[in-house]
N, C-alpha and C positions, 0 to 999 in steps of 0.2 A: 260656815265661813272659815276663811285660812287664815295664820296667823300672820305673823311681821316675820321677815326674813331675817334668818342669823348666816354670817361666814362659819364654814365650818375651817376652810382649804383655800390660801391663796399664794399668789405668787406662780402663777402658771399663765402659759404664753396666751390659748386662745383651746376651751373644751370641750369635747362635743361627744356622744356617743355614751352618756351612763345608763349603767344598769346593775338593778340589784339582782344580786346573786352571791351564793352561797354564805349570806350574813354580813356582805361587803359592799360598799358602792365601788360601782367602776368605773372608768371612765376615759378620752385619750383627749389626749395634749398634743393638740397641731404639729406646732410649731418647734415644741424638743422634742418630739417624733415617740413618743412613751403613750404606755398603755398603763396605767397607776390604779391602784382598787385601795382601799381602806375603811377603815371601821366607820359605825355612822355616826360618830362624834368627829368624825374627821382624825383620828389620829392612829400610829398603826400606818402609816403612808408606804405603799409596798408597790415597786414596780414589777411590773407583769410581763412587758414585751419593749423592747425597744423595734419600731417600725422605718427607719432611713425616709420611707417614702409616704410619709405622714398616715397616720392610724386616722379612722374616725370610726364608722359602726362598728361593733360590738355582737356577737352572739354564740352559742355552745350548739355543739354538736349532743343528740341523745343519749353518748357515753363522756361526754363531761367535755371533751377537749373546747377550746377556744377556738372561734372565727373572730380576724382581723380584718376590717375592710382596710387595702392601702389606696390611699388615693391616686397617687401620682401615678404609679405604675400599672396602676385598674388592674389589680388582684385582689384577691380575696386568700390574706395567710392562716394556717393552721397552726395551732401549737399543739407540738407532739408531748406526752407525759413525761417526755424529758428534758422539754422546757425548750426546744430547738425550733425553727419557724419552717413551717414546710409552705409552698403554695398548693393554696386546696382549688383554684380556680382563676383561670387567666380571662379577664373580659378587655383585655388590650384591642383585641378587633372587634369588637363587641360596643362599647361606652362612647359616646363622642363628649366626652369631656371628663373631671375626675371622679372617681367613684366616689360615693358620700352614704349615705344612712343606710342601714340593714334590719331586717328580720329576720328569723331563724323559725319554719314551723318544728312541730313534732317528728317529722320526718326527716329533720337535717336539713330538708330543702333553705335556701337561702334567698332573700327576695332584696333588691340592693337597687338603688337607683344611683345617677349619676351626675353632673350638672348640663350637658349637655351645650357645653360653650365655655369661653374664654373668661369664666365671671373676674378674674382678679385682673387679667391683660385686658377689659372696656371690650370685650365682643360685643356685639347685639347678640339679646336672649333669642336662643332657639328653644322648641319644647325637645324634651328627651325622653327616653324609655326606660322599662322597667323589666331585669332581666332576673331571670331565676338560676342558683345554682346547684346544681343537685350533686349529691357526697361523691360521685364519681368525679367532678367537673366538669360535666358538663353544662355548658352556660346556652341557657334557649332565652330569646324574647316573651316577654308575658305582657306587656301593657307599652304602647305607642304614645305620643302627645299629650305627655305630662309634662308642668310649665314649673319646672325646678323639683324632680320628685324627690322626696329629704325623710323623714320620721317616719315609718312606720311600727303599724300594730299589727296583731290578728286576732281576734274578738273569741270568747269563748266559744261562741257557735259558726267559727269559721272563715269569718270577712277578715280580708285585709284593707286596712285604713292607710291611706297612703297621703302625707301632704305634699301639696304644690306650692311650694312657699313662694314664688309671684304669681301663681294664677287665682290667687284669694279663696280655695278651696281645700278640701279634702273630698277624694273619692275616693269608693267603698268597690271590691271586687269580692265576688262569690269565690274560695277557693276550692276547686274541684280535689275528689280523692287522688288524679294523677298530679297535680299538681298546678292545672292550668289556673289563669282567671280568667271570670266569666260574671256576667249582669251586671258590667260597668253601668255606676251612678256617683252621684253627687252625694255625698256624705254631709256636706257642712258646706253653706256658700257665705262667703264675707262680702263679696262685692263682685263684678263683672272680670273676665280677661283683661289686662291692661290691653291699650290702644298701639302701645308704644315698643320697640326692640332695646332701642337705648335702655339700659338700666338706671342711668341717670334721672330720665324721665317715667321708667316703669312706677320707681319705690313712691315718690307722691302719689300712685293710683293704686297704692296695696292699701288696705282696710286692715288686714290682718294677715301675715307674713306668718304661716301656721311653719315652723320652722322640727324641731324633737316633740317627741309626744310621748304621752305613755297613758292606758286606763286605767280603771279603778275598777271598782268590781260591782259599780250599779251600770257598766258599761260609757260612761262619762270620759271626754277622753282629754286630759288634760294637755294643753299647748302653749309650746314658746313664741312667742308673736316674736321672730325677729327686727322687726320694724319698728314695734310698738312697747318695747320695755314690759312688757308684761304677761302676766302664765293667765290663760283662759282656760277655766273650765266648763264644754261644752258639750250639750247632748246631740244625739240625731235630729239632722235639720238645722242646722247650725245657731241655736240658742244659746247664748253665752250666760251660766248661771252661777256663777263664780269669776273672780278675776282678783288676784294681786300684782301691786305694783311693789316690786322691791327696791324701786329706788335706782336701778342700774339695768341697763339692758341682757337678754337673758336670751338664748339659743336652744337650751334643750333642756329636758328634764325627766326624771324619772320617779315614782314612788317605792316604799321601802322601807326600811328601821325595822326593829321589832316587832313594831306592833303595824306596819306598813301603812305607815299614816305620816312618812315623812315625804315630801318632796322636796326631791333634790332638785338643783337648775345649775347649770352651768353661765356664768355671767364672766362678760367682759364688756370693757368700754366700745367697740364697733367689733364688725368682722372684717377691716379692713386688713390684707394679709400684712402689707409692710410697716404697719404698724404694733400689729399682734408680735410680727416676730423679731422685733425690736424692744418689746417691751413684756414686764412681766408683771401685769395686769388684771389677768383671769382668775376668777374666783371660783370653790363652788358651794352655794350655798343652801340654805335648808328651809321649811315653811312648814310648818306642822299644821293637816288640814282634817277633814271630819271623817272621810270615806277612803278606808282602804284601798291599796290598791290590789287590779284584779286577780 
């Protein structure tokens, strides 16, 4: 079982995108457009990148550099060893909406999904795709009608785990040596497609809003139920065997510390934008659980 959530970090607009790495969490700040890492006591607070066009996913190339996902501009920025932001990949005619979560394999490859609609201007949801980008940049399609693709994983024996935070699912994709994906299924089902385009009317028919994710190392993949205030821990076939409520609603999360038994979560009061960046509200806080992460 996990424990009760402590603050470690707050006073931040709205955060999305941690990860542990190199003995640090990391993590980006919407809203002041910052990319921030620091110790796992929370203190030590060190900015990393300032991003103009809002940072969120997170990942390192296999000689150390950073990948930035920007959202507004639907790039993908590099940081060079001297600390300067290069773009490592333009998905501007590529994304129909802002870029959002990322993965990084072994091969630098980059797996980045998008929102695929107007979420903060009241569009109706459309489903969007899932684009891969490879260290040269270039940007190919890998995966079609995904319903909000956001958090991903890639599992030690090669799947990538991908959530669709209104389609009440995670799907699983074989990743091929070149890079393709392949034997799309259903990973973890919460509930049916919503009925509805309105988002208004979608969010009362989310079950579980699988929002950041991260595993652990019995393969368990730990999730931020954006809807539902709460981190699921859940295995293949969507059995939920774990679950804390910290009191506050909760978007993403990552494990890590020392001994990688912490998990991190990124909480703020909604994801509503005009409110987040009005306000400095976001937290990121901590839950020390049984099973390492992977």
């Amino acid at each position: 079982m996990a424990d009760t959530a402590a603050t470690l970090i707050d006073g931040f607009s709205y955060l999305e995108g941690p990860r542990w790495h190199d003995e640090r969490i990391w993590f980006s700040d919407f809203y002041t457009h910052r990319v921030l890492s620091a110790r796992e006591d929370g203190s030590d607070l060190r900015l990393e990148a300032a991003v103009p066009q809002q940072p969120s996913g997170l990942g390192w190339l296999p000689d150390g550099r950073l990948l930035i996902v920007s959202m507004r501009d639907r790039k993908i920025l590099r940081r060079e060893p001297d600390g300067t932001l290069v773009t490592h990949a333009d998905l501007s005619r590529h994304a129909t909406g802002h870029l959002n979560d990322m993965t990084v394999d072994a091969h630098g490859r980059a797996y980045v999904g998008n929102f695929g609609f107007d979420l903060m201007g009241g569009a109706p949801l459309e489903p969007a795709a899932l684009h891969r980008a490879d260290s040269d940049g270039t940007v190919t399609e890998v995966a079609t009608d995904l319903w909000f693709p956001n958090g991903s994983v890639i599992t030690k024996d090669g799947v990538l785990l991908v959530n669709e935070t209104f389609g009440n699912r995670v799907t699983a994709f074989d990743l091929t040596q070149d890079g393709r994906l392949a034997n799309r299924r259903t990973w973890a089902e919460f509930g049916p497609l919503p009925t509805q385009r309105d988002i208004e009317k979608v969010l009362p028919q989310i079950s579980v809003a699988p929002d950041g994710s991260c595993l652990d190392s019995e393969g368990a993949l730990w999730i931020a139920d954006g809807t539902g205030g709460r981190l699921l821990r859940v295995i293949e076939g969507g059995e939920i065997v774990d679950e804390v409520s910290p009191g506050t609603p909760v978007f993403a999360c990552a494990l890590g510390g020392s001994h990688g038994k912490t998990l991190f979560a990124c909480a703020a009061p909604d994801f509503d934008e005009g409110a987040r960046t009005a306000a400095r509200d976001a937290s990121l806080i901590a839950i020390q659980v049984a099973i390492p992460g992977a």
